[in-house]
MIDO-794028 format. One record per atom (N, C-alpha, C): z, x, y; residue in three letters. Coordinates in nm, 3 decimals, always signed. Layout:
BEGIN
@z Z	x X	y Y	code ALA
...
This chain:
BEGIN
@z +22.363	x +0.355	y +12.054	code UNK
@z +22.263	x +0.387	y +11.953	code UNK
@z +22.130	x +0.406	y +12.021	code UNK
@z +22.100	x +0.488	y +11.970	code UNK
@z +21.917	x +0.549	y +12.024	code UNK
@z +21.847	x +0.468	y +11.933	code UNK
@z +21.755	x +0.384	y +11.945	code UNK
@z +21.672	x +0.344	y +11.892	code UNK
@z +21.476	x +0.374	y +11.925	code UNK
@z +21.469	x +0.432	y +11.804	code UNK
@z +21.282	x +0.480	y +11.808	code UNK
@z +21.213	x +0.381	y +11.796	code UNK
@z +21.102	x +0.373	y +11.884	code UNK
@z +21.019	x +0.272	y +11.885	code UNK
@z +21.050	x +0.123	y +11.899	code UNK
@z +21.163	x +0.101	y +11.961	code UNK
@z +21.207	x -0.011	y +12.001	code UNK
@z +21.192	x -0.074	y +12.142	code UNK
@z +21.199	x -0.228	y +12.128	code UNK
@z +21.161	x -0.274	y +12.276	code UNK
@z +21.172	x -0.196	y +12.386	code UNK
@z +21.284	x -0.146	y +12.386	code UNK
@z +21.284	x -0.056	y +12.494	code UNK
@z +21.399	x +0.053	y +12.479	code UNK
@z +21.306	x +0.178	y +12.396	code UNK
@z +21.358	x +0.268	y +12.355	code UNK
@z +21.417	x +0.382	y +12.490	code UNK
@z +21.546	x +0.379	y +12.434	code UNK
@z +21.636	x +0.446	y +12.538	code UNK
@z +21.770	x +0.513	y +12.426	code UNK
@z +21.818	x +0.554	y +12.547	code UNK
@z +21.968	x +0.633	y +12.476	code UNK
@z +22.088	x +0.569	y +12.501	code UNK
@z +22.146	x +0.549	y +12.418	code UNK
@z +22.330	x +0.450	y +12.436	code UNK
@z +22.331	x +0.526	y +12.571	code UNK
@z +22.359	x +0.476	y +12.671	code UNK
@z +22.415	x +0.547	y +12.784	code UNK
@z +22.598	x +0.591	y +12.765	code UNK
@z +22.673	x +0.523	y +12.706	code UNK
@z +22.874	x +0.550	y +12.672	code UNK
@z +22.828	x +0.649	y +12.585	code UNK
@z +22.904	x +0.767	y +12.566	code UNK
@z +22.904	x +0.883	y +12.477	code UNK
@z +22.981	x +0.835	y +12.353	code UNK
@z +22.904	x +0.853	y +12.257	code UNK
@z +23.012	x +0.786	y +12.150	code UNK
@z +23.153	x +0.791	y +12.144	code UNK
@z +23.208	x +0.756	y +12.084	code UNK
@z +23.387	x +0.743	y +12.055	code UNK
@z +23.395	x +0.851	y +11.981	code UNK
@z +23.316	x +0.923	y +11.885	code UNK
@z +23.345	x +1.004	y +11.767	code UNK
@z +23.293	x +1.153	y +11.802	code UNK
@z +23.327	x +1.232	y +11.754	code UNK
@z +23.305	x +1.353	y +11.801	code UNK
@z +23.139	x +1.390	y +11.706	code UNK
@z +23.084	x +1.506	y +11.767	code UNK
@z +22.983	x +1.610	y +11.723	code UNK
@z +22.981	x +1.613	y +11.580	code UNK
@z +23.072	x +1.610	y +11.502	code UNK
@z +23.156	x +1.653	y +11.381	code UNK
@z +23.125	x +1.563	y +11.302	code UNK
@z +23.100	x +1.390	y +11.349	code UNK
@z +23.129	x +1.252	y +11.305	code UNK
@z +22.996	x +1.251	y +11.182	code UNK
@z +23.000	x +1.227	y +11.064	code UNK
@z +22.887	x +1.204	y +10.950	code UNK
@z +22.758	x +1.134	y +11.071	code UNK
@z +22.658	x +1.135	y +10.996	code UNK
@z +22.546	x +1.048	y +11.109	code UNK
@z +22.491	x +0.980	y +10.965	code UNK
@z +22.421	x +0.830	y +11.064	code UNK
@z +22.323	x +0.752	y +10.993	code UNK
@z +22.242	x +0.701	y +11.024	code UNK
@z +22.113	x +0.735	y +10.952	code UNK
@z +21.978	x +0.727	y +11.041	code UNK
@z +21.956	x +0.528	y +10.965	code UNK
@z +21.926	x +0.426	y +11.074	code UNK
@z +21.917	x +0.299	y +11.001	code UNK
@z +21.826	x +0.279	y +11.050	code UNK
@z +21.714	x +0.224	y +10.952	code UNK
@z +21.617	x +0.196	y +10.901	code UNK
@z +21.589	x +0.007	y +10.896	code UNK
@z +21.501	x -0.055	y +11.053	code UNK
@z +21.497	x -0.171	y +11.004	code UNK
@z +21.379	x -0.257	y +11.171	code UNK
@z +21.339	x -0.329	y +11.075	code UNK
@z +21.258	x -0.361	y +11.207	code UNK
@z +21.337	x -0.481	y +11.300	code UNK
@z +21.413	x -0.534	y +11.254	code UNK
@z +21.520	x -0.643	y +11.310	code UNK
@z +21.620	x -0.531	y +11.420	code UNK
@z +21.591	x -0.541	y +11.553	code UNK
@z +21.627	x -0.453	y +11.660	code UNK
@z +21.805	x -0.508	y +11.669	code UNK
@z +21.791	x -0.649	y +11.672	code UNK
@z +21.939	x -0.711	y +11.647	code UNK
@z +22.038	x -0.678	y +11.563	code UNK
@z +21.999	x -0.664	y +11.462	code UNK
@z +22.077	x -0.607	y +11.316	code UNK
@z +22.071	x -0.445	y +11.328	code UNK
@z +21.994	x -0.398	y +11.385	code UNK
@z +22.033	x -0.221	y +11.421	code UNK
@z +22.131	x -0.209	y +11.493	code UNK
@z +22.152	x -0.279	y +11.572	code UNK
@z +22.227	x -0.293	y +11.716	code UNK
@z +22.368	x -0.321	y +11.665	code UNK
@z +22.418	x -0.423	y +11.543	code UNK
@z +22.494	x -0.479	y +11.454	code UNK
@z +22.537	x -0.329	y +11.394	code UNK
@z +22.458	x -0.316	y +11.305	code UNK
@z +22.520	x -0.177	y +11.264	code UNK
@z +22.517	x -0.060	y +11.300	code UNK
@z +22.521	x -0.008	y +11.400	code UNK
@z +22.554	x +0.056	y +11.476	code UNK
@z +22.728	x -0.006	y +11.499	code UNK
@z +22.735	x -0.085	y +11.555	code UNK
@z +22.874	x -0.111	y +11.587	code UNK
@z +22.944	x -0.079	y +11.483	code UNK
@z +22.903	x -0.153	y +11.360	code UNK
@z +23.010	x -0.123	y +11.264	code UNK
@z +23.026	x -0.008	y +11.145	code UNK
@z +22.904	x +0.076	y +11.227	code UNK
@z +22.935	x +0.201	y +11.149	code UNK
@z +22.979	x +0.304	y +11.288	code UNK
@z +23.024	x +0.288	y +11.371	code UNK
@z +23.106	x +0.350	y +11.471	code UNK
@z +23.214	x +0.334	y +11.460	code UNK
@z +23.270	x +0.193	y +11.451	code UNK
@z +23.371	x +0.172	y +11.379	code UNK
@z +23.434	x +0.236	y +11.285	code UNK
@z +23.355	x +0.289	y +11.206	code UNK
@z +23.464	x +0.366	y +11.092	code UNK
@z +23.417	x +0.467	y +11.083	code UNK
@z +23.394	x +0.549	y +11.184	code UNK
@z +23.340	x +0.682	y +11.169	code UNK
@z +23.217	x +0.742	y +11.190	code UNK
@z +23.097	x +0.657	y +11.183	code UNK
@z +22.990	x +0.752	y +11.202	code UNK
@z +22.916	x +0.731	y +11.341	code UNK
@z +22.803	x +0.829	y +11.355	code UNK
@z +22.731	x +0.804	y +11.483	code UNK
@z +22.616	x +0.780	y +11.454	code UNK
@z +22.486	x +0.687	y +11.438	code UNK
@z +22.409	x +0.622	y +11.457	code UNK
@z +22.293	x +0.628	y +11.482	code UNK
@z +22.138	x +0.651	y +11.455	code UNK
@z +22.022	x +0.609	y +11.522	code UNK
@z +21.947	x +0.529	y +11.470	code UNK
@z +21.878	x +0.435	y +11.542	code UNK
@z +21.806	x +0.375	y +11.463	code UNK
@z +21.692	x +0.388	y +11.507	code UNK
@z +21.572	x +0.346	y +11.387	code UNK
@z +21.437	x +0.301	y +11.420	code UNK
@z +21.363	x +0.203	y +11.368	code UNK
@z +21.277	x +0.115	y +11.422	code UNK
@z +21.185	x +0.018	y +11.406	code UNK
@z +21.136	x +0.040	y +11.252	code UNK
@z +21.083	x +0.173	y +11.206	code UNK
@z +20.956	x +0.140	y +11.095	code UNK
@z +21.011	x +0.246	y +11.025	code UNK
@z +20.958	x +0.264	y +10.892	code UNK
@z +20.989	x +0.419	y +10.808	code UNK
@z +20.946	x +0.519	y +10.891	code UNK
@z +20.804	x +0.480	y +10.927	code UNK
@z +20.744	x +0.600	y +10.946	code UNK
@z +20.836	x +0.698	y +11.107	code UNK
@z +20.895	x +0.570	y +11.180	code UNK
@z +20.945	x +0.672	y +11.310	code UNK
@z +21.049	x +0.778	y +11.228	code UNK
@z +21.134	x +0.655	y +11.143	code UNK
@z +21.247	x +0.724	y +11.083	code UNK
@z +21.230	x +0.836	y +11.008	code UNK
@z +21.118	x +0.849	y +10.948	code UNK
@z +21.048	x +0.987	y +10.868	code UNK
@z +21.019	x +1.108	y +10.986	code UNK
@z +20.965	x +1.079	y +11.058	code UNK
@z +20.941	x +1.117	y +11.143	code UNK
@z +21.145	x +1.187	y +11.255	code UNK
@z +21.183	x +1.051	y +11.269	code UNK
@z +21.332	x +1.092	y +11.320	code UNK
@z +21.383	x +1.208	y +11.244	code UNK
@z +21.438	x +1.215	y +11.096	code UNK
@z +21.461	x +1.255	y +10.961	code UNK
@z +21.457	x +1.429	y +11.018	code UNK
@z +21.268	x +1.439	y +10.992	code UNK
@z +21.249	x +1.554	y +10.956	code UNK
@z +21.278	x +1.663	y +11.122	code UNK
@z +21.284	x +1.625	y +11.176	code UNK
@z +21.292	x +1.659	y +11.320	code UNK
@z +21.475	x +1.724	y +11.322	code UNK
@z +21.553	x +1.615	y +11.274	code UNK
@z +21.693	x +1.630	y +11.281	code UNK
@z +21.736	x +1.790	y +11.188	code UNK
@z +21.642	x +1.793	y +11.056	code UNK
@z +21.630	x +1.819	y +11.005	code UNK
@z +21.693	x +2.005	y +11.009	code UNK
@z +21.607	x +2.029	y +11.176	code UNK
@z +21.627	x +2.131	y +11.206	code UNK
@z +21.748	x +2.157	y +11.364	code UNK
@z +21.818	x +2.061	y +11.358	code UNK
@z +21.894	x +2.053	y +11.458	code UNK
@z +22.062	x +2.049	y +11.372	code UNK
@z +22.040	x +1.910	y +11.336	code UNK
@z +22.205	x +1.818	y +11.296	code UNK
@z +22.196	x +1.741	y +11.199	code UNK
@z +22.152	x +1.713	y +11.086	code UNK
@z +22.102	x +1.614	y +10.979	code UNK
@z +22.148	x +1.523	y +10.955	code UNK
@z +22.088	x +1.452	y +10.926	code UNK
@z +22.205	x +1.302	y +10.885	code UNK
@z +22.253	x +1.303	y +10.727	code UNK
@z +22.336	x +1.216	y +10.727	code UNK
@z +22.443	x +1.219	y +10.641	code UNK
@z +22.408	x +1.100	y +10.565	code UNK
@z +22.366	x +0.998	y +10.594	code UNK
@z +22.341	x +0.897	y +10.481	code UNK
@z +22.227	x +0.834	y +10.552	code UNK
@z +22.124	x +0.700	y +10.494	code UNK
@z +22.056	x +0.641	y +10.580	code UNK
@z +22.058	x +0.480	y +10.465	code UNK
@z +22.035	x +0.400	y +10.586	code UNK
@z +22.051	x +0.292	y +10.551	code UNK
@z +21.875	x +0.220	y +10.557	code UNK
@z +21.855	x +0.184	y +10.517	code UNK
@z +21.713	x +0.116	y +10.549	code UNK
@z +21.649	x -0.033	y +10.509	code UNK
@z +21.599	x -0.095	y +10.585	code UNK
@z +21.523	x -0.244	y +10.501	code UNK
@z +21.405	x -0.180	y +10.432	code UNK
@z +21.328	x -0.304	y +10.335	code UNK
@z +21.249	x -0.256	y +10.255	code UNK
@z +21.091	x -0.298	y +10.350	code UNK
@z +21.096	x -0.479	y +10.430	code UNK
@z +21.008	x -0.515	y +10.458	code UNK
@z +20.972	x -0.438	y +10.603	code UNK
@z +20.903	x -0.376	y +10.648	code UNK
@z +20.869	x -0.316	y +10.774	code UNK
@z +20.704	x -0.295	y +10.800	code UNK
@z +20.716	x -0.289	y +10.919	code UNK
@z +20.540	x -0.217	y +10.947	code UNK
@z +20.512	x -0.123	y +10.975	code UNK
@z +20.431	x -0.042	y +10.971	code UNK
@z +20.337	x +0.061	y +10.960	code UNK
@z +20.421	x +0.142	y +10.845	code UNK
@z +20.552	x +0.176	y +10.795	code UNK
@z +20.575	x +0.237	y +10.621	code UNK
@z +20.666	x +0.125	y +10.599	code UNK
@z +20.660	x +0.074	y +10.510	code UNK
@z +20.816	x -0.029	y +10.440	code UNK
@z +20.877	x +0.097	y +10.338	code UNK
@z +20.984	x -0.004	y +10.336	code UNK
@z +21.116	x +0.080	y +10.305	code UNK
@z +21.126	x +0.181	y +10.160	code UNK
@z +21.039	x +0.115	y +10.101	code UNK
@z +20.959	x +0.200	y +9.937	code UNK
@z +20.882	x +0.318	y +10.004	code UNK
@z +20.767	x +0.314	y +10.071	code UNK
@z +20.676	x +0.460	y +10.077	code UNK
@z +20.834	x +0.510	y +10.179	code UNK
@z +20.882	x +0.476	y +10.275	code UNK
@z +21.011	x +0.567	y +10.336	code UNK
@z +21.127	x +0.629	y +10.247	code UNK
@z +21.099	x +0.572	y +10.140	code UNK
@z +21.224	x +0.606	y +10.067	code UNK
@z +21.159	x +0.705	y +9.974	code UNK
@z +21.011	x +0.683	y +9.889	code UNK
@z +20.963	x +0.802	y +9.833	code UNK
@z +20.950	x +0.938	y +9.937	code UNK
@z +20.924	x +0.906	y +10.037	code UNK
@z +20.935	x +1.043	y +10.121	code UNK
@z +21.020	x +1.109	y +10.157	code UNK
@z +21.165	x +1.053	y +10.194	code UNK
@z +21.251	x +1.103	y +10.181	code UNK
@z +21.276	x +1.155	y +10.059	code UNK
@z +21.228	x +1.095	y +9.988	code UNK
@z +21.354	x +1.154	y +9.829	code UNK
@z +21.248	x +1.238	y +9.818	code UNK
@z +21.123	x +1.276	y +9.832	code UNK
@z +21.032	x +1.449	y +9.864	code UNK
@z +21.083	x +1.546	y +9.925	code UNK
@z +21.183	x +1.475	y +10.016	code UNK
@z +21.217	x +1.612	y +10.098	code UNK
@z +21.363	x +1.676	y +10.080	code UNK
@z +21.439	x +1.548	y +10.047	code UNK
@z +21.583	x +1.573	y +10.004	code UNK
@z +21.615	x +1.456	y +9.870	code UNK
@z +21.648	x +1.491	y +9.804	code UNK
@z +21.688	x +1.481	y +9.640	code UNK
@z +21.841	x +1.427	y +9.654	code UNK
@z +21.904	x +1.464	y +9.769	code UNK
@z +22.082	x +1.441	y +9.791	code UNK
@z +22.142	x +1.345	y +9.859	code UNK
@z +22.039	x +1.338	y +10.004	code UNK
@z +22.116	x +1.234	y +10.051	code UNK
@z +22.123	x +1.078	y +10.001	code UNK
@z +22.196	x +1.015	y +10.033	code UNK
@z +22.274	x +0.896	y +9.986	code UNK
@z +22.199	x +0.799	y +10.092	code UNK
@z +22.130	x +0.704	y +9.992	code UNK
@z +22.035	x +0.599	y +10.074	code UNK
@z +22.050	x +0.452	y +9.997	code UNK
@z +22.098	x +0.354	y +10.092	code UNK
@z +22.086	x +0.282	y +10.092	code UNK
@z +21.990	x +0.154	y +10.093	code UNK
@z +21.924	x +0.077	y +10.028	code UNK
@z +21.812	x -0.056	y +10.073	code UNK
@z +21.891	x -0.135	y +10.109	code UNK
@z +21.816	x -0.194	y +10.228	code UNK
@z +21.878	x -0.369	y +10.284	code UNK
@z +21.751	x -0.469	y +10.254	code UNK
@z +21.801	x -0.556	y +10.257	code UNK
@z +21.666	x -0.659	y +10.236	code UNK
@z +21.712	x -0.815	y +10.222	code UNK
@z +21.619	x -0.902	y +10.269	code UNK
@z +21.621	x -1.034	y +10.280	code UNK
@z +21.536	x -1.090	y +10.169	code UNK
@z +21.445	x -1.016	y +10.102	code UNK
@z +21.374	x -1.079	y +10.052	code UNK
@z +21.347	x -0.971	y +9.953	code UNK
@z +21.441	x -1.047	y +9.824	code UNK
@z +21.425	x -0.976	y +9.702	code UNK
@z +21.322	x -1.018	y +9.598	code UNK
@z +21.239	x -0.927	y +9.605	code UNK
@z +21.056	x -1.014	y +9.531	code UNK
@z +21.062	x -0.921	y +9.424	code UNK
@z +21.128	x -0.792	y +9.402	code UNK
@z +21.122	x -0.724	y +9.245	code UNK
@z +21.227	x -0.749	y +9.139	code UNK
@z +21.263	x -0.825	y +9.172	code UNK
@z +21.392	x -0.822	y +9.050	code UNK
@z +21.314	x -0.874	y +8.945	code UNK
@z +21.175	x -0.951	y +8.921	code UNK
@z +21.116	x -0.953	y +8.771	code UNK
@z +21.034	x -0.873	y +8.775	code UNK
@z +21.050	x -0.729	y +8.858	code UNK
@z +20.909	x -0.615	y +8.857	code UNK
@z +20.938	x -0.521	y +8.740	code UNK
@z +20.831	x -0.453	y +8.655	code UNK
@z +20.869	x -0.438	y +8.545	code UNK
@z +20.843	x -0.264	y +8.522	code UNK
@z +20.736	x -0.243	y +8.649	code UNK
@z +20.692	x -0.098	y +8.750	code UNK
@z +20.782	x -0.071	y +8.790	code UNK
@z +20.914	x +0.019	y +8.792	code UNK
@z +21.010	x +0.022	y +8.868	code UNK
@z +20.977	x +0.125	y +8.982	code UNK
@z +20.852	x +0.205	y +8.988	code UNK
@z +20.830	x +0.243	y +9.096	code UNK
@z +20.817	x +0.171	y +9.229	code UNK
@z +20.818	x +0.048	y +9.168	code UNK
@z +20.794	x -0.067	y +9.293	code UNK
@z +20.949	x -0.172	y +9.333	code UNK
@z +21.032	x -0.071	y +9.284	code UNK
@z +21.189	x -0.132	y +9.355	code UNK
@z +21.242	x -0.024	y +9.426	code UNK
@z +21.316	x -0.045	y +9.479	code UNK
@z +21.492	x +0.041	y +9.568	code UNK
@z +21.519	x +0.170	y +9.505	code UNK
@z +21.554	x +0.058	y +9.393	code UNK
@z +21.629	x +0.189	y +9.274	code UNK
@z +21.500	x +0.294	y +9.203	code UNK
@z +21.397	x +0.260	y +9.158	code UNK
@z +21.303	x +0.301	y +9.143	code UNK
@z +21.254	x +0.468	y +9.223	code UNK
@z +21.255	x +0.433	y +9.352	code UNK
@z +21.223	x +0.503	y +9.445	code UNK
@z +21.315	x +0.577	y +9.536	code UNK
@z +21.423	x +0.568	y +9.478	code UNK
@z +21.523	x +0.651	y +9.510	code UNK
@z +21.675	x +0.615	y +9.552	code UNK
@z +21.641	x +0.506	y +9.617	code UNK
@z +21.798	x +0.456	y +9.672	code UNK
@z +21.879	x +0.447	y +9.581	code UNK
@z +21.973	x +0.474	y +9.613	code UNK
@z +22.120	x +0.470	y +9.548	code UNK
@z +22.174	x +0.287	y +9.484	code UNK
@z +22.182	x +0.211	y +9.597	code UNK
@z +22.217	x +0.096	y +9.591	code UNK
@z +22.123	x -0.005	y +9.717	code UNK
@z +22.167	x -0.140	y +9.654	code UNK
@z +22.065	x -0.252	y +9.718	code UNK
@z +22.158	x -0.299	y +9.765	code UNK
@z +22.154	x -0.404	y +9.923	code UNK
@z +22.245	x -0.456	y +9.988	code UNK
@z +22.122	x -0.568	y +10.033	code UNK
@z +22.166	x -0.715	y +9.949	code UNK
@z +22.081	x -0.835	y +9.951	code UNK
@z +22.132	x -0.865	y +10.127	code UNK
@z +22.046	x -0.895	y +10.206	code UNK
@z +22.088	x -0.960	y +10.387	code UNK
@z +22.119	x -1.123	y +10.334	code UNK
@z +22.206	x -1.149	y +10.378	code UNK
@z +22.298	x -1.114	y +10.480	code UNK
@z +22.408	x -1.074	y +10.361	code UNK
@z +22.473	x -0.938	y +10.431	code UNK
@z +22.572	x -0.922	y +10.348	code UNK
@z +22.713	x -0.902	y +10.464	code UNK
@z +22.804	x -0.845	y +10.342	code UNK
@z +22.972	x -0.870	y +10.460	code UNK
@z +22.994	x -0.730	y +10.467	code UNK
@z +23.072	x -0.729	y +10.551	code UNK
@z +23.147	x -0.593	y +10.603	code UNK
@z +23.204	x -0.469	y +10.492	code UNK
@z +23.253	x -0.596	y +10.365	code UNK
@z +23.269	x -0.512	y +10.269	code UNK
@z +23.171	x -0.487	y +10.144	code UNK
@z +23.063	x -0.563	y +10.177	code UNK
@z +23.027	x -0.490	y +10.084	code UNK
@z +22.859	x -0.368	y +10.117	code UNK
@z +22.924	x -0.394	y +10.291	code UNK
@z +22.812	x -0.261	y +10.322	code UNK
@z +22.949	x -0.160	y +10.267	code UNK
@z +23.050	x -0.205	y +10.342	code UNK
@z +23.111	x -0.050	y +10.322	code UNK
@z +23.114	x -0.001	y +10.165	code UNK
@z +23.129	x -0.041	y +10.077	code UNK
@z +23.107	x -0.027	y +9.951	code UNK
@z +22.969	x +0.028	y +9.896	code UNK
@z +22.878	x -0.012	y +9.949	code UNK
@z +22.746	x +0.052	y +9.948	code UNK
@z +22.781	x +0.147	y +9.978	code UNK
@z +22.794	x +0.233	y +10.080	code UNK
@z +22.838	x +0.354	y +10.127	code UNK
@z +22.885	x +0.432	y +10.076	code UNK
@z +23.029	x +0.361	y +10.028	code UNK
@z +23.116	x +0.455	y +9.929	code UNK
@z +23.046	x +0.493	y +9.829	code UNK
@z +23.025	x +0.399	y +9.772	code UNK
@z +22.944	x +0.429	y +9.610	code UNK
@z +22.815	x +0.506	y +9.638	code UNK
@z +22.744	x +0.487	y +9.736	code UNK
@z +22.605	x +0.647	y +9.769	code UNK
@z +22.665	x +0.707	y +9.768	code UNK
@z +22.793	x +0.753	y +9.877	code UNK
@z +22.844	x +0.903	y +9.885	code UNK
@z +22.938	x +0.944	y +9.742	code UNK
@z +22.968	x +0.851	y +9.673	code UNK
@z +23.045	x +0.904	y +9.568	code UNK
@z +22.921	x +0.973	y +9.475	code UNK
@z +22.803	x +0.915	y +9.459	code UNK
@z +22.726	x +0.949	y +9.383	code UNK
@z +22.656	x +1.024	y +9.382	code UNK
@z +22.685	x +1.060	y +9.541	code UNK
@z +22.607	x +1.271	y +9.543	code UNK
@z +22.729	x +1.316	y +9.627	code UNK
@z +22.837	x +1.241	y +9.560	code UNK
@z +22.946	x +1.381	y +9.617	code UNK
@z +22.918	x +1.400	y +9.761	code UNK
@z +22.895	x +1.350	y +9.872	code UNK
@z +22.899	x +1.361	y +9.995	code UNK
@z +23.024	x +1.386	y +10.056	code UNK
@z +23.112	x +1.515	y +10.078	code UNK
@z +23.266	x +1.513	y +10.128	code UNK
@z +23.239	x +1.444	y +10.285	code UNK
@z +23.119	x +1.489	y +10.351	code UNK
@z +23.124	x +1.498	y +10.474	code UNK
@z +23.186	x +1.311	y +10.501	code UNK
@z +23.103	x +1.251	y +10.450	code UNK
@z +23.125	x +1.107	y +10.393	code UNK
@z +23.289	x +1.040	y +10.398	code UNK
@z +23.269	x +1.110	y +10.255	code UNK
@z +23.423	x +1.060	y +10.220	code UNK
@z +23.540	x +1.125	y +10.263	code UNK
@z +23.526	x +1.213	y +10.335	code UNK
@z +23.626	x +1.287	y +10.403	code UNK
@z +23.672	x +1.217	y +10.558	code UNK
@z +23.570	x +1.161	y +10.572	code UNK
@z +23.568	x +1.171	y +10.771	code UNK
@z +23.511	x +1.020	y +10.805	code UNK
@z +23.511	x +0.917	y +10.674	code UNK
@z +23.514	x +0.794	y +10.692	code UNK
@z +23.601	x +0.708	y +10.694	code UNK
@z +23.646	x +0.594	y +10.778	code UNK
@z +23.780	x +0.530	y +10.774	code UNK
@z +23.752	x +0.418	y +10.694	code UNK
@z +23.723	x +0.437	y +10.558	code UNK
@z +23.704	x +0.274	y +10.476	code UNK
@z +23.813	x +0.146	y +10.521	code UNK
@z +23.888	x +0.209	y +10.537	code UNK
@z +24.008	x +0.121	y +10.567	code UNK
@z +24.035	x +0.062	y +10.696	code UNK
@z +23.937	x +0.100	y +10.800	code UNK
@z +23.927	x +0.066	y +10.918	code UNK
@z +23.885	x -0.118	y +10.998	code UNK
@z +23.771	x -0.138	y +10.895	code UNK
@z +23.768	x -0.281	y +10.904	code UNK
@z +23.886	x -0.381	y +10.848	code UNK
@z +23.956	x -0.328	y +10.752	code UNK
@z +24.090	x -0.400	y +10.739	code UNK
@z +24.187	x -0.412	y +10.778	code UNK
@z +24.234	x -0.316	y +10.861	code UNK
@z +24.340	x -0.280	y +10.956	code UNK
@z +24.334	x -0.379	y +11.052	code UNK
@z +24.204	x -0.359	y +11.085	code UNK
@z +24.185	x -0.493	y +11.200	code UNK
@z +24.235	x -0.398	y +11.364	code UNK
@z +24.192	x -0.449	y +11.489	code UNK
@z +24.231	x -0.368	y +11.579	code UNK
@z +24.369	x -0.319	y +11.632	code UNK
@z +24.390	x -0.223	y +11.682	code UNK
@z +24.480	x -0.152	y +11.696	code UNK
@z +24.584	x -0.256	y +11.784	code UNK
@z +24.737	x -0.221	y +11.762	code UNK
@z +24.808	x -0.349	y +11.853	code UNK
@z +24.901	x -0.242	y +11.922	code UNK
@z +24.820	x -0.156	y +11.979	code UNK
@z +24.947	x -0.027	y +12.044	code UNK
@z +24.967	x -0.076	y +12.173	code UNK
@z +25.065	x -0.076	y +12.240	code UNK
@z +25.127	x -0.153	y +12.363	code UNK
@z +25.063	x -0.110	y +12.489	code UNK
């Protein structure tokens, strides 16, 4: 995983496992540990990965890809510095209306907000994923974004079933 603006921003040196072809997900979070986390386990079932520190790199990542290879879903926290995960998520949803976005968060402070411009859902994301959550119910987040704008690339070329299988026992 490439990570922007991170301790020490560099490039995965191993070429991913997944081909050119593989959905991408841009993740969104200032916890460098937990990028690093998912990354693994969204390689795992299919996709390829970047992350960044703040909205704003990731806005910045986003619109750049934009004109290359685009990403396919993005995952993001809400609490961050220099954009949190609300002004990143109104900007995205300015530029694309489709893709399938996810909130993460540790610290759920709107659930009695009554402004819903000032939640997840409000501002565009699809679904909320309270930290710490499990394997299944990121992957379920996922599903349910891409079901909800019809993402084939998604649901075509993702192995939901991959964390249950458990690793391969070929001789």
């Amino acid at each position: 995983m490439r990570i922007i603006g991170g301790r020490e921003e560099k490039r995965q040196k191993a070429e991913p496992q997944h081909p050119r072809t593989a959905p991408r997900a841009l993740v969104v979070d200032d916890d460098e540990t937990l990028l690093e986390l998912l990354d693994k386990l969204l390689e795992f079932i299919g996709f390829v990965s970047t992350g960044a520190v703040n909205g704003q790199l990731a806005l910045d990542e986003y619109r750049r890809a934009l004109s290359t290879r685009p990403y396919t879903i993005i995952l993001a926290g809400i609490h961050m510095p220099v954009m949190n995960g609300l002004q990143f998520g109104r900007a995205i949803r300015r530029i694309d209306t489709d893709i399938p976005m996810v909130a993460m968060s540790g610290y759920v402070t709107w659930r009695n907000e009554t402004d819903a411009s000032s939640t997840p859902m409000g501002v565009g994301y699809d679904l909320f994923l309270e930290k710490p959550f499990t394997l299944f119910q990121l992957q379920h987040a996922i599903l349910m974004s891409a079901m909800k704008h019809n993402c084939l690339e998604i649901l075509e070329k993702v192995d939901f079933h991959a964390l249950w299988a458990g690793p391969s026992k070929e001789p």
